[in-house]
C-alpha positions as a Python dict, from the first residue, in 0.01 Angstrom:
ca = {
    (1, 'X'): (0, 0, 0),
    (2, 'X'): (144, 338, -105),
    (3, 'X'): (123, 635, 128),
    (4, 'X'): (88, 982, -34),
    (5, 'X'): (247, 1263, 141),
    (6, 'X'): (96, 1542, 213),
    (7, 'X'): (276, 1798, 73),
    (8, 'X'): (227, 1684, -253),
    (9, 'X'): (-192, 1666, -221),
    (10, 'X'): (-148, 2044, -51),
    (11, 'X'): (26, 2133, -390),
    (12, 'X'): (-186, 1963, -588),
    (13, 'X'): (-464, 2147, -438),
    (14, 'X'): (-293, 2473, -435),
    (15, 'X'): (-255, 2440, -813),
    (16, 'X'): (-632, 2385, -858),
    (17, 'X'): (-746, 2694, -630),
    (18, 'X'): (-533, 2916, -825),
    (19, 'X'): (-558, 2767, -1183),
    (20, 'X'): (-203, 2733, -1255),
    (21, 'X'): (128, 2600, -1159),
    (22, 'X'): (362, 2948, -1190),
    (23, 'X'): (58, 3087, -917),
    (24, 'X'): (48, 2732, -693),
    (25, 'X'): (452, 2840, -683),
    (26, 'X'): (466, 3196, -580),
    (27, 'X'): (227, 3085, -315),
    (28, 'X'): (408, 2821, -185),
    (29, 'X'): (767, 2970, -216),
    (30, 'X'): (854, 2733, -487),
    (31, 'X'): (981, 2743, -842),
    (32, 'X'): (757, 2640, -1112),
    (33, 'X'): (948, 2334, -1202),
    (34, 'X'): (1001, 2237, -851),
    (35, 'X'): (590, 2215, -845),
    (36, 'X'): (650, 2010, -1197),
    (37, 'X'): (843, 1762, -1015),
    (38, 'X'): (618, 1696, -690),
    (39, 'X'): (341, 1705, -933),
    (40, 'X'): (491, 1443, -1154),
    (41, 'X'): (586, 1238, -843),
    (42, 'X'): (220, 1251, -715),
    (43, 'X'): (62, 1114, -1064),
    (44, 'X'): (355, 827, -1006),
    (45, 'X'): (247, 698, -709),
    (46, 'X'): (-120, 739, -803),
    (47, 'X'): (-50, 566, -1084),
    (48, 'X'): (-281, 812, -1305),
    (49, 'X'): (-300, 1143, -1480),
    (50, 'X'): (-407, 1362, -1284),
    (51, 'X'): (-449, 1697, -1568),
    (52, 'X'): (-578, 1707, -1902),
    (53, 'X'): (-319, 1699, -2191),
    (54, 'X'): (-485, 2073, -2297),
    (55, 'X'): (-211, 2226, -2046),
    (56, 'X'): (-291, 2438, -1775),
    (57, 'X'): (-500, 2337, -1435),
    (58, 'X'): (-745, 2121, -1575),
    (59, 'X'): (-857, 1834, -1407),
    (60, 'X'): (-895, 1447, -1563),
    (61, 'X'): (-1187, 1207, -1450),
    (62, 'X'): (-907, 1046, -1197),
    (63, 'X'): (-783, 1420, -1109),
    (64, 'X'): (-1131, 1542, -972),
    (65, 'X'): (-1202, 1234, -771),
    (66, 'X'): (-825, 1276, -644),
    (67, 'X'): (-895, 1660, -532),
    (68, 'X'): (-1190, 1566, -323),
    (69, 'X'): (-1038, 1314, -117),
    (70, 'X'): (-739, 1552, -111),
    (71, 'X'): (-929, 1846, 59),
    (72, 'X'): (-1032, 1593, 284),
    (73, 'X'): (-733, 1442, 379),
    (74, 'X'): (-524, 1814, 455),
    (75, 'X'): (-894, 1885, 615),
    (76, 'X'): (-818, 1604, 867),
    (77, 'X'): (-443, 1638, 904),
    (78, 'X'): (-473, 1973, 983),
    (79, 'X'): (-719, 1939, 1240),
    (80, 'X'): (-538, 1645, 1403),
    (81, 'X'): (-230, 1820, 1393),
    (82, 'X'): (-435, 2134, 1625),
    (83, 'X'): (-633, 1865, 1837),
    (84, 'X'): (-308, 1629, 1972),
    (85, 'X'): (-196, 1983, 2072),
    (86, 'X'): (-239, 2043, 2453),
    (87, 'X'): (-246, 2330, 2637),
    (88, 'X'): (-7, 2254, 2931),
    (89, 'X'): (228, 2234, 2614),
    (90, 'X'): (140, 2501, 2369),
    (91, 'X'): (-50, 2714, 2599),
    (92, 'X'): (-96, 3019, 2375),
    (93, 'X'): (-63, 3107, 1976),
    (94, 'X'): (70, 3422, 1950),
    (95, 'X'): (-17, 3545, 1600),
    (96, 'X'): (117, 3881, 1472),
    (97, 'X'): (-87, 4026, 1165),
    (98, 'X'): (-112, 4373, 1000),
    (99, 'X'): (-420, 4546, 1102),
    (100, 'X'): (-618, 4573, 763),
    (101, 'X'): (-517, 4192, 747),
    (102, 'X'): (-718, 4165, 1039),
    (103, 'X'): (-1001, 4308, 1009),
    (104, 'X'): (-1079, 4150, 668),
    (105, 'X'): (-948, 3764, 773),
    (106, 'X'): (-942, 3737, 1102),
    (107, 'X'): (-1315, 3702, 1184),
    (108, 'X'): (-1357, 3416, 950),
    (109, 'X'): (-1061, 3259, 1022),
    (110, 'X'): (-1149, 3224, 1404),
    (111, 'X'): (-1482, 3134, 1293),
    (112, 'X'): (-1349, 2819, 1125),
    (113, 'X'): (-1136, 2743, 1458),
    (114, 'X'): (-1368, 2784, 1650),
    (115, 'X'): (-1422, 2350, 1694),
    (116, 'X'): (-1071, 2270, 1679),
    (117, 'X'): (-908, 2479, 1925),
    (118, 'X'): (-1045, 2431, 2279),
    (119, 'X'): (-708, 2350, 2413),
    (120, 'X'): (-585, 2647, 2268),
    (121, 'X'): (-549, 3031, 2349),
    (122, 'X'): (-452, 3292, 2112),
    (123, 'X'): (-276, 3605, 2138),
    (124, 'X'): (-296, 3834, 1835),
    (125, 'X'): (-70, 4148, 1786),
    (126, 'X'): (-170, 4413, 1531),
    (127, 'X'): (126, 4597, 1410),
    (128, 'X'): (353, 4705, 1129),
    (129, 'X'): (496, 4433, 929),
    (130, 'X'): (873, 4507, 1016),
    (131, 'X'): (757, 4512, 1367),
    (132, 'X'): (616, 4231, 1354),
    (133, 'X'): (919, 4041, 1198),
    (134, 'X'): (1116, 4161, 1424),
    (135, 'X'): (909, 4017, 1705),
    (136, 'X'): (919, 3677, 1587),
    (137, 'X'): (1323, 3684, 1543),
    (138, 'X'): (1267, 3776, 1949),
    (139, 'X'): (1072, 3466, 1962),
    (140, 'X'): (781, 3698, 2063),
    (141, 'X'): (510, 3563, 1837),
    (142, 'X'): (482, 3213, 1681),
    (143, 'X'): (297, 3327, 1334),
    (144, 'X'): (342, 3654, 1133),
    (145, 'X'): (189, 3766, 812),
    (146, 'X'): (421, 4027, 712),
    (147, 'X'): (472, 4232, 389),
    (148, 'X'): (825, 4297, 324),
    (149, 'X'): (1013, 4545, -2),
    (150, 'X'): (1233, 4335, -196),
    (151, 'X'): (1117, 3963, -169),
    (152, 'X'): (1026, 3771, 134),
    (153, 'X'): (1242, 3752, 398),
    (154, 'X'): (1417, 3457, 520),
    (155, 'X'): (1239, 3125, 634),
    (156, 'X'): (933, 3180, 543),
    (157, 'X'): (650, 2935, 557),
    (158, 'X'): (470, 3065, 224),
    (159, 'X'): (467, 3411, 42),
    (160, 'X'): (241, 3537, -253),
    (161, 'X'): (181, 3879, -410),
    (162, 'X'): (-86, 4135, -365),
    (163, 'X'): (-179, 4430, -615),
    (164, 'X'): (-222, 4715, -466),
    (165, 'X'): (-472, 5047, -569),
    (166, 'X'): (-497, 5393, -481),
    (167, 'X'): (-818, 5441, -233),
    (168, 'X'): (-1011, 5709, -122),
    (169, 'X'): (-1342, 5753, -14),
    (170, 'X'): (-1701, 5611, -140),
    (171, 'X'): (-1764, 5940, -334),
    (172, 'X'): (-1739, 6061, -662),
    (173, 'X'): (-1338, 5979, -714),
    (174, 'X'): (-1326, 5896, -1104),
    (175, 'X'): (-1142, 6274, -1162),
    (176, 'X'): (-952, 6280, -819),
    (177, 'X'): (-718, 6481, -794),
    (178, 'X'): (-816, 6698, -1128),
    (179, 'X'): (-969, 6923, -876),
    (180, 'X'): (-687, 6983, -727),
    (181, 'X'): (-444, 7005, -976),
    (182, 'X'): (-251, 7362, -824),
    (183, 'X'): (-199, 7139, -472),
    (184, 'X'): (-1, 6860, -332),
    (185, 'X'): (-161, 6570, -339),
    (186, 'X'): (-308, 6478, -22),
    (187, 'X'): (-193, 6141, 133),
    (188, 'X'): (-338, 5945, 426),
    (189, 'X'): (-108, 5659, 538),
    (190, 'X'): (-22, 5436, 780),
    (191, 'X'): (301, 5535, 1015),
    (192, 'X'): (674, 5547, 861),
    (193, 'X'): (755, 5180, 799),
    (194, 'X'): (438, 5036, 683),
    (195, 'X'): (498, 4929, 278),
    (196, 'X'): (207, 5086, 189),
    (197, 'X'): (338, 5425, 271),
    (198, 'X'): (665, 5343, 126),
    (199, 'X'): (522, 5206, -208),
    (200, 'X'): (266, 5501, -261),
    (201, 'X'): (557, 5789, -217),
    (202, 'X'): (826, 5597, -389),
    (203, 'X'): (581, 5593, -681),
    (204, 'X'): (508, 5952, -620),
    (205, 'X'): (847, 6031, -586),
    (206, 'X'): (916, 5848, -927),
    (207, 'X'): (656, 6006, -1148),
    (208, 'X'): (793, 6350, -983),
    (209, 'X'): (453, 6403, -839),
    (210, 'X'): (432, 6702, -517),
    (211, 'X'): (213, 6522, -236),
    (212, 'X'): (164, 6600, 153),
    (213, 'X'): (108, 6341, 395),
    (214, 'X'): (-188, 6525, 561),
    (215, 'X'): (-284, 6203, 751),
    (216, 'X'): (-128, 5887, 1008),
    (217, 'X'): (-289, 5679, 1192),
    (218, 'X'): (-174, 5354, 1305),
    (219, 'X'): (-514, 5158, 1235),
    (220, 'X'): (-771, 5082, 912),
    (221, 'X'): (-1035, 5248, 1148),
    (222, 'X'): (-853, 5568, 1121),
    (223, 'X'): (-734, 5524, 750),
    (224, 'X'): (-1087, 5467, 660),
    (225, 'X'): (-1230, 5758, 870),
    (226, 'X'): (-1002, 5994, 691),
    (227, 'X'): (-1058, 5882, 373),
    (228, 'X'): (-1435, 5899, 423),
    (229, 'X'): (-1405, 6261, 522),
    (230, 'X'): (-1224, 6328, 238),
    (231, 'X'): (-867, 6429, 381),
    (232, 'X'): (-677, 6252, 81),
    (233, 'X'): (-609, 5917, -76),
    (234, 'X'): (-433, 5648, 33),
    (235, 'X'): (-299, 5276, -91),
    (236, 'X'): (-439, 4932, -7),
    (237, 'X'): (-412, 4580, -112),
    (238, 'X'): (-707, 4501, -317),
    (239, 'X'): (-845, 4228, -153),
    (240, 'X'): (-879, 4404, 181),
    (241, 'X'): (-1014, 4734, 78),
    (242, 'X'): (-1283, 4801, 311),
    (243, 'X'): (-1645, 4841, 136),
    (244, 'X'): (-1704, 5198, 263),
    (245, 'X'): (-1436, 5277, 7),
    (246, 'X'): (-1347, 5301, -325),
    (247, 'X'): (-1035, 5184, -529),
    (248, 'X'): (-940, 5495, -762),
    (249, 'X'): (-890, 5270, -1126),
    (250, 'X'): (-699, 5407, -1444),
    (251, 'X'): (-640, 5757, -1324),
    (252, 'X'): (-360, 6003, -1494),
    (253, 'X'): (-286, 6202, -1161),
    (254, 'X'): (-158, 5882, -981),
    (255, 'X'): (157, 5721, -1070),
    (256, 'X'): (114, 5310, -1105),
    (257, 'X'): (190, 5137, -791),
    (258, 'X'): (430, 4857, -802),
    (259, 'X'): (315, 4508, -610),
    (260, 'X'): (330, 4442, -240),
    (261, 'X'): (532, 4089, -131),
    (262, 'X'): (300, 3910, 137),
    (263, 'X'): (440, 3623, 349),
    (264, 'X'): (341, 3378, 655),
    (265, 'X'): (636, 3332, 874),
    (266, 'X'): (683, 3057, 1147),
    (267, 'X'): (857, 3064, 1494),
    (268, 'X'): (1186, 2851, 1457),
    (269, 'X'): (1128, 2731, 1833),
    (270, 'X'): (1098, 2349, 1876),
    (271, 'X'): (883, 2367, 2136),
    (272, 'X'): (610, 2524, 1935),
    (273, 'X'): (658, 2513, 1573),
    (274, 'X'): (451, 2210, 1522),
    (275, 'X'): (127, 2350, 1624),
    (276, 'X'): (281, 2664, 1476),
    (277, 'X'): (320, 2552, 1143),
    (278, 'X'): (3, 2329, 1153),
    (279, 'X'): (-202, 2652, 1195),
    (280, 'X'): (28, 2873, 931),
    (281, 'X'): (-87, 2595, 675),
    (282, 'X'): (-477, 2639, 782),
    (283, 'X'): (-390, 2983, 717),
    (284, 'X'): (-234, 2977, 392),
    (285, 'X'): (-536, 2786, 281),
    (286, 'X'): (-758, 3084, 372),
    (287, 'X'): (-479, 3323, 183),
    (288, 'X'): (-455, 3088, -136),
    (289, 'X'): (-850, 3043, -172),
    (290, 'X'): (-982, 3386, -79),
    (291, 'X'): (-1020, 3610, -387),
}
């Protein structure tokens, strides 16, 4: 009897979610023909093709019957992996997180949890990215999702890119800032260190664009207060714009903002990076199949 690792169905899967194998690698922190090989490996102990010979993500007979006991296989690894994992031993899950991060994953995430953590506490930080980093290197958090400027950072767990867009409020915003084309444009941003900040006046600075940061506040709350009394514009990741605002598309006035590098990041400590990485994976799931 063959056993199939795990790994292998969680890249398999990976590849399906996201429709492609150059996608299932930037999410996973692996080259494309590194998820060739484990994919190749998979359909050898299966003994079966798993894709279509039309290329791309699309699943044979064999491969859809193969995904659905796959989802259910990670689905009960994963939740074994949390369960064997006592309290006396773990205690608490300290997970660090940037605050828009937060408020758009967080609720659901717990939500999911919520049956497969009752020997478990959780401690969750809200902070800058590099902060956050740096408090895992202190082995002051077990989990961070971190953005970072040139490429992940070392060891991490998974990584993936998000697009970013200029926001502003839920008005009118299709000529912003024609209106004020005599005056700096107005920024609201997160505190100096956030990549958001950095990205928007690098591109700013780029394009040769005047701007005044009018604006800081350490939390989405106050970004999106701001924005929603019209002080400015700001940047976001896409997928966590908040619905009282508004991204700003295909606009002259603002310069094109370049990608922001996302990663999960796992405590190196012995003691706890089992449950740690068991619950980075449940994560990346969410991150990978989220739009």
């Amino acid at each position: 009897m063959r056993n199939i690792p795990t790994d292998l169905l969680r890249t398999f899967v990976t590849i399906i979610d996201l429709r492609g194998y150059g996608r299932a690698g930037e999410q996973l922190g692996r080259t494309q023909p590194a998820i060739s090989l484990q994919m190749k490996r998979l359909q050898e102990l299966l003994g079966t093709s798993l894709f279509s010979k039309d290329g791309g993500a699309q699943l044979t007979e064999y491969g859809e019957t193969v995904a659905s006991y796959a989802r259910q296989i990670l689905a009960l690894n994963d939740e074994m992996m949390l369960k064997l994992s006592k309290r006396e031993t773990i205690g608490r899950l300290r997970l660090g997180i940037p605050n828009d991060y937060a408020d758009h994953f967080l609720p659901q995430l717990m939500g999911s949890l919520n049956n497969t953590t009752a020997n478990m506490t959780f401690d969750i930080t809200c902070d800058l990215s590099y902060n956050l980093l740096r408090g895992l290197r202190a082995g002051l958090l077990d989990i961070v999702v971190a953005m970072t400027a040139d490429g992940p950072a070392e060891g991490v767990f998974m990584t993936w890119k998000e697009t970013l867009s200029w926001v502003g409020g839920n008005s009118d915003l299709q000529n912003y800032p024609d209106d004020q084309a005599n005056s700096d444009l107005r920024i609201v941003c997160y505190p100096e260190g956030c990549l958001y900040r950095r990205n928007m006046l690098t591109a700013l600075q780029r394009e040769g664009k005047s701007f005044e940061i009018v604006y800081t506040s350490p939390s989405l709350t106050g970004i999106t207060a701001a924005l929603q009394g019209g002080f400015g514009v700001t940047a976001l990741a896409d997928r966590v714009i908040p619905p009282t605002l508004r991204a700003i598309s295909a606009n002259p006035n603002l310069p094109q903002l370049g990608d922001a590098v996302v990663g999960i990041y796992v405590s190196t400590d012995k003691n706890r990076s089992a449950i740690a990485k068991s619950f980075a994976a449940t994560l990346a799931d969410m991150f990978a199949t989220k739009p």
